[in-house]
N, C-alpha and C positions, 0 to 999 in steps of 0.2 A: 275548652282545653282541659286534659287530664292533669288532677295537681296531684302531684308525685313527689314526695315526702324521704325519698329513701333510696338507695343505690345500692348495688354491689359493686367492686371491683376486682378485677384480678390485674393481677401483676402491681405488687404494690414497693415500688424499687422508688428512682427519684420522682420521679412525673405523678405513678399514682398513688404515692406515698403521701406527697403535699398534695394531691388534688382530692385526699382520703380526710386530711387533717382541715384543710379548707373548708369543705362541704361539713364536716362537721361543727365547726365554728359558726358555720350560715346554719345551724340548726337543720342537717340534712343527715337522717341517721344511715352509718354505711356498715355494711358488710364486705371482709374483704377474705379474698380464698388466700391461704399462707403456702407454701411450701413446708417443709419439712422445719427451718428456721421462725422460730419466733420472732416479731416484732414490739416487743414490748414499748418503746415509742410510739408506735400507733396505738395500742391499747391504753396508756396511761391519757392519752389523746380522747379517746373514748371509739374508734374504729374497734365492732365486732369481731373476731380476728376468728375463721373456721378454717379447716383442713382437706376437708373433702367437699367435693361435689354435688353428691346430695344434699349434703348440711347446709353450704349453700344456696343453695335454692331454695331449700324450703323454709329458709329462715327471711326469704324476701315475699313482700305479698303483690299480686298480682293488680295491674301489669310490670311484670319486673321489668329494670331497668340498670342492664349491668356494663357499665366501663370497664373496656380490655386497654392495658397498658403493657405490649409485650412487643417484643420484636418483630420486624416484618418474616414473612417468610412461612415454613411448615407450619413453625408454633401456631399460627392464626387458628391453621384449617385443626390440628389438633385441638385447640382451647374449644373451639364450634362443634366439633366432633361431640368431645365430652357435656356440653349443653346441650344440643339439640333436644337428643330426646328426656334431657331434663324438664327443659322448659315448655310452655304453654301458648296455646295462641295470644295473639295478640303482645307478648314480651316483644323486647327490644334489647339488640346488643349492637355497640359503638364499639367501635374499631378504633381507638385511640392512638395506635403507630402508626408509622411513615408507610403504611402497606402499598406495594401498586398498583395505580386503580382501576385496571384492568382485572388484577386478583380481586378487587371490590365489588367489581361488579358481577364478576362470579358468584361469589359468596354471598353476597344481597340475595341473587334469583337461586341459590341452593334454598335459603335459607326462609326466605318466602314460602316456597313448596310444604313446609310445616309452617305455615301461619305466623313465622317470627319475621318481626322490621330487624331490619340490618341495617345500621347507618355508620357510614367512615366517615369519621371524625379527625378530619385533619388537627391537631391540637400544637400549637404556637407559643412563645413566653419562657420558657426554658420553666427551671425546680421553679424558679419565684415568682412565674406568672400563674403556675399549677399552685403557689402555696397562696396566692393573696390573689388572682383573679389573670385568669388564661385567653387565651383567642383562640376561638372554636369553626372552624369552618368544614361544616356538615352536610351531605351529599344522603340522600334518601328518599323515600316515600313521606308522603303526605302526615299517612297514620301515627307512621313510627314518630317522626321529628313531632306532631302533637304532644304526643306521650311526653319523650326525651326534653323538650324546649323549654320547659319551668327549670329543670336541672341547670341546664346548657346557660341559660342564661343568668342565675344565681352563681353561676363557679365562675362568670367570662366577665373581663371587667366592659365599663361602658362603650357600648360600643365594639365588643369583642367578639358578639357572636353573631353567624350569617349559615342561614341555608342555603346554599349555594346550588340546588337542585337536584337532580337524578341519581341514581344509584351509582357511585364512583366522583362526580364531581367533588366533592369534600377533600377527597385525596389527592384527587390533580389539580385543586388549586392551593394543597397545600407543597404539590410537587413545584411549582411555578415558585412560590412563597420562597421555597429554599433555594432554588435555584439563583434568585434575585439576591437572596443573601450571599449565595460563593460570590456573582461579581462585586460585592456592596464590600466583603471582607477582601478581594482581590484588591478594589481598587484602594483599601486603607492599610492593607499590607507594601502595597507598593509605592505609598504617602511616607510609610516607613521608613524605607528603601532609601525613599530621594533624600529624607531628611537625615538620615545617620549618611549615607556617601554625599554628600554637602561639604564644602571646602569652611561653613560655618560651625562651631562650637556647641551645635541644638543640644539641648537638654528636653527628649522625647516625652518626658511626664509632663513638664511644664508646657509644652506647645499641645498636647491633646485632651491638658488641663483646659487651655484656652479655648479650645475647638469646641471644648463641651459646653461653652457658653455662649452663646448667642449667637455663633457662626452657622454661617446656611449649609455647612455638611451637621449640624451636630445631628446626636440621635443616640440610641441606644449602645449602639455597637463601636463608635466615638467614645464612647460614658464608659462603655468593661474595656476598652483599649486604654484610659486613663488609670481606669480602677487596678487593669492587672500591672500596670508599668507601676504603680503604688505598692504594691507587695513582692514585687522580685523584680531579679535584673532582667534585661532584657535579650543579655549577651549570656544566660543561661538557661535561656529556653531553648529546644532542642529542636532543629531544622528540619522538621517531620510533619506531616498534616497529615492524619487521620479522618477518612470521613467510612459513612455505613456504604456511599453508595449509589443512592438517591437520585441525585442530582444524573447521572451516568443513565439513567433511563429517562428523563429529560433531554438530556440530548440527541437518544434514540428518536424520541417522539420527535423532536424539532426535525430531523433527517428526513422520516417517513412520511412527514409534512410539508417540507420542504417548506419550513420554516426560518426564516435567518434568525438564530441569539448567537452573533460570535462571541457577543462579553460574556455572556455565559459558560459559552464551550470552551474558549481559554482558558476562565478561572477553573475547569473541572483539569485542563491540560497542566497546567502551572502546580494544581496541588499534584498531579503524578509525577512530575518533575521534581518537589520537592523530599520524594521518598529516594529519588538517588537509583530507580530502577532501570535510567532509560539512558547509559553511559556508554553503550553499545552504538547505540544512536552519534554520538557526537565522535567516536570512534569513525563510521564508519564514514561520517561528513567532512572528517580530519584525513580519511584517506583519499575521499576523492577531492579533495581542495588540493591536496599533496601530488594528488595525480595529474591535472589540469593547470596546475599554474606553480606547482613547485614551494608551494609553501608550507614553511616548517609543521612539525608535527608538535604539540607542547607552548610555552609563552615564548616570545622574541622580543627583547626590549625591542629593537630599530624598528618594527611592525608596532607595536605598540605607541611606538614615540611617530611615527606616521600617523597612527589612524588617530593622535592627538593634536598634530600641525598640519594635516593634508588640506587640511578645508581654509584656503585662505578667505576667502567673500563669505561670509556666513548671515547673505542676507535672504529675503524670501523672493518665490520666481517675480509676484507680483509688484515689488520694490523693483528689483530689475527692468521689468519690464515699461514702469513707468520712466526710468533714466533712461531706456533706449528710444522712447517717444518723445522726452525731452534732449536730445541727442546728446546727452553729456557722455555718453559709450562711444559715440559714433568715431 
């Protein structure tokens, strides 16, 4: 196995910012390409900070071995553009965003035809796993992950890094990875839910204080749902979910697969829900309920005080079912 002493990065924002500042702490010397902005925090760090393209490269020695950490999309094929006929046979460049790995595995077989390994490196752990040791899961050829694998596994804590096979695998199962996260965050958003509309007096820090200890949901994302109810109210975070996207081509794949992840495909539906863009919708469900049965348009106490007393028996079919075979119905 090639022992490789040394990295470049580009895109040096949160991710490979602390995985610049990391690596060099583990005694891994890095070069990182800047933009126009200085990073003087990465330098006093001791990250090589160059501006141009050629500079970096030639400031790496062969087999280089350069972490991209940039958004999915054009940027990729541009940043590869700009390398290619930089670099040398035998190099390696990692794909460190959410790319689709469908676009990965493009980009592997362009990028082979000049003798460079292309590996998508799915990358996991948010800024603090990138600053103190990440989850790597890597899709590539043979060669490349040799070279890459002393790196990969020096930055990824125990147990954090997996080749996970062929050109694009890294990225789709880092697509699966997030997808498992929307319903894991659906279903502790709507743990939320029950527990603030509760007829009880809960105190939300206190109870996901608890949860972080020793209860069979805990886990990380239990642990930042404690930490962030610790630093602000709750009732001033703003009714918005923001995602890049991701997930939304996972559930293409699941379609054209004919795949079942409904918990998945909810949680991708609930956060579009939560942007307030689909009002037309409930508009148009408000007028054919109004058409069909005459029911108000807007709130109705007497509707609302029914659909809170209509249910007189509120037991289960199979409770039932046992009184009518002990004939106490009959």
């Amino acid at each position: 196995m090639t022992s490789v002493t040394e990295m470049g990065v580009i895109g040096l924002g949160t991710i490979g910012g602390n995985l610049s500042k990391q690596a060099v702490e583990r005694g891994i010397r890095v070069v990182g390409k800047k933009h126009s902005s200085d990073k003087p925090e990465l330098r006093e760090k001791g990250v090589e900070l160059v501006e141009e393209y050629d500079a970096f490269v030639d400031e790496l020695a062969q087999p280089r071995v350069v972490y991209m950490s940039v958004p999915a999309g054009d940027i990729v094929d541009r940043v590869l553009d700009e390398l290619m006929p930089r670099l040398d046979d035998g190099d390696v460049v990692m794909d460190g965003g959410n790319s689709f790995f469908r676009d990965s595995i493009r980009r592997a077989a362009k990028l082979d035809e000049h003798g460079i390994h292309f590996l998508d490196c799915g990358t996991s752990g948010g800024s603090e796993g990138a600053r103190h040791g990440a989850c790597f899961m890597v899709g590539g050829n043979k060669e490349g992950i040799e070279i890459a694998e002393p790196l990969l596994e020096e930055l990824s804590v125990d147990g954090g890094y997996v080749h996970t096979g062929t050109s694009g695998s890294g990225h789709f199962v880092k697509l699966v990875h997030n997808g498992i996260e929307f319903g894991m965050l659906q279903a502790i958003g709507e743990g939320a839910e029950l527990l603030e509309d509760s007829d009880f007096e809960l105190e939300l820090d206190e109870v996901f204080h608890n949860w972080s200890n020793g209860s069979v949901i805990r886990g990380w994302l239990v642990d930042l749902m404690n930490q962030q109810l610790n630093e602000q109210k709750f009732e001033d975070v703003p009714n918005y979910v923001e995602d890049t996207g991701e997930v939304n081509w996972l559930v293409q794949e699941a379609v054209k697969n004919e795949t079942p992840i409904p918990v998945i495909s909810q949680s991708v539906m609930e956060l579009f829900k939560s942007r307030g863009g689909q009002n037309n919708t409930y508009r148009a469900i408000a007028l054919m309920r109004h058409g069909f049965g005459d029911h108000p348009f807007g709130s109705d106490e007497d509707i609302a005080e029914e659909r809170r007393t209509s249910q007189v028996e509120n037991r289960s079919r199979k409770h039932l079912e046992e009184e009518v075979n002990d004939g106490d119905l009959l």
